[in-house]
N, C-alpha and C positions, 0 to 999 in steps of 0.2 A: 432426468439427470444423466451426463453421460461422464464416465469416469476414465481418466487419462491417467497411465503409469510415468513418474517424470525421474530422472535420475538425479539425485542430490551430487553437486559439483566439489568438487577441493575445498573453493573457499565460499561453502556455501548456498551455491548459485543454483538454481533452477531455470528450464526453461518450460513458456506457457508454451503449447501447444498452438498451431498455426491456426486449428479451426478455433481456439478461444478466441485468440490475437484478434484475428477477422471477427468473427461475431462480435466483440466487443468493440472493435476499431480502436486497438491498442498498438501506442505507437512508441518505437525507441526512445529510450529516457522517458516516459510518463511518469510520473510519481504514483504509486498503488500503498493501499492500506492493506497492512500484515496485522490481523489479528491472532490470537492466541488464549486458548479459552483453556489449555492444560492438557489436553488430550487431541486439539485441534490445530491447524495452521488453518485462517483464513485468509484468502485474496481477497478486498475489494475494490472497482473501481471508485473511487470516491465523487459523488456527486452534492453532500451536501457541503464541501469545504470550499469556498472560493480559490480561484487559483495562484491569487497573492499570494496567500499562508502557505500553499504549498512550496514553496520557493522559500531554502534559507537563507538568512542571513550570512553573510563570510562569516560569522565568528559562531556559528549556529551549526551544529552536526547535524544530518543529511539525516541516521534514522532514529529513531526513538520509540521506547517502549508506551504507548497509550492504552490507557484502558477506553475501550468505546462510549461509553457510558461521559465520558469526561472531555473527548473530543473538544466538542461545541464548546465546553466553559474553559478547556486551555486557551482554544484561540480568542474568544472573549475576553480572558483576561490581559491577554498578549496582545491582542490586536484592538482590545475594544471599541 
């Protein structure tokens, strides 16, 4: 594991580090899964969400609070 010090922004914003970016081949605007477990922030690249659902709707806000556990049956129920 290698650990990267990142500076929290004005409104929020961090940035990944270039060696994650490459490792991961993370590209501008990608959508990423922010988890939050109470004492954690996690990144994930998300690999089991199809990339439809990643994409919202206009009348649909961009982030939203998920419990991971619930993912797969939001979209299920949304997208079934």
């Amino acid at each position: 594991m290698q650990i990267f010090v990142v500076r929290l922004r004005k409104k929020g914003q961090i940035t990944i580090p270039s060696k994650i970016r490459e490792a991961l081949n993370l590209k501008e605007n990608q959508k990423l899964l922010v988890l939050f477990d109470g004492s954690r922030i996690i990144i994930e690249v998300p690999k089991d969400i199809p990339k439809k659902y990643l994409e919202p709707d206009e009348d649909e806000v961009d982030f939203a609070i998920l419990d991971r556990k619930l993912v797969s049956y939001y979209y299920g129920r949304k997208y079934g």
